[in-house]
C-alpha angles and dihedrals in degrees: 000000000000116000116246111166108255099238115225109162099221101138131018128243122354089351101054085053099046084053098057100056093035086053087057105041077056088050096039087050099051104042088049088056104021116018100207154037120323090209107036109009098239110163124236122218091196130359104258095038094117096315124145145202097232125178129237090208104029126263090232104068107004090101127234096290094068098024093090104026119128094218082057095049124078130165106255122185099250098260096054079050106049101015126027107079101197095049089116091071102055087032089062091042083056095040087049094053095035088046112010127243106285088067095059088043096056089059103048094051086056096050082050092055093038094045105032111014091042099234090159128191122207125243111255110256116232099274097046077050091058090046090048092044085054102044091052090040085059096053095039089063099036080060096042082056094055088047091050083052088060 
């Protein structure tokens, strides 16, 4: 199977491509470890096969600094993504037993200073962008190539 970055139009410019490398290094990982839906369990029979990058603390108000942060990613199946409102209870219950609680702690200490304590981080210029494409494009083949092994 021959890589090819899965386009899903979130974000517009540097930032739209960086996301959608970034969406499917967080697909690729979990279903090489998991398999299936942090919030649900839902099993995967690809990684793109409806899989998607869904955030703990959401993308829409965690601030710059955990919007693209890989501890606050997790492949969902589409509808515990868009849809199900809730999915950020069960998700954390699942986070919690995959990575333990201090994990989940951590983040959620870091949405509180971000969000509350304004602790800001700024937003990568478009350089920093381009370092951070090609990093994430690296790991994405390496693990396309492991996928490939198997």
């Amino acid at each position: 199977m021959q890589y090819k970055t899965t386009k899903k139009g979130r974000y517009k410019g540097y930032k739209s491509k960086f996301w959608d490398i970034f969406s499917d290094f967080i697909r690729l990982r979990d279903f090489l470890k998991y398999g299936t839906c942090i919030t649900c369990g839902k099993k995967f029979a690809t990684w793109n096969d409806g899989s998607q990058a869904g955030h703990f603390l959401a993308a829409g108000n965690c601030g710059f600094s955990l919007l693209f942060d890989e501890m606050n990613i997790n492949s969902e199946c589409s509808y515990d993504n868009a849809f199900n409102k809730n999915h950020q209870i069960t998700m954390r219950e699942n986070m919690v037993t995959r990575y333990g609680e201090k994990y989940v702690t951590e983040l959620e200490e870091r949405y509180k200073l971000s969000h509350f304590g304004g602790q800001t981080m700024k937003e990568w210029n478009k350089r920093e962008y381009e370092m951070k494409t090609a990093e994430y494009k690296e790991k994405v083949l390496e693990m396309v190539t492991q996928l490939n092994s198997i």
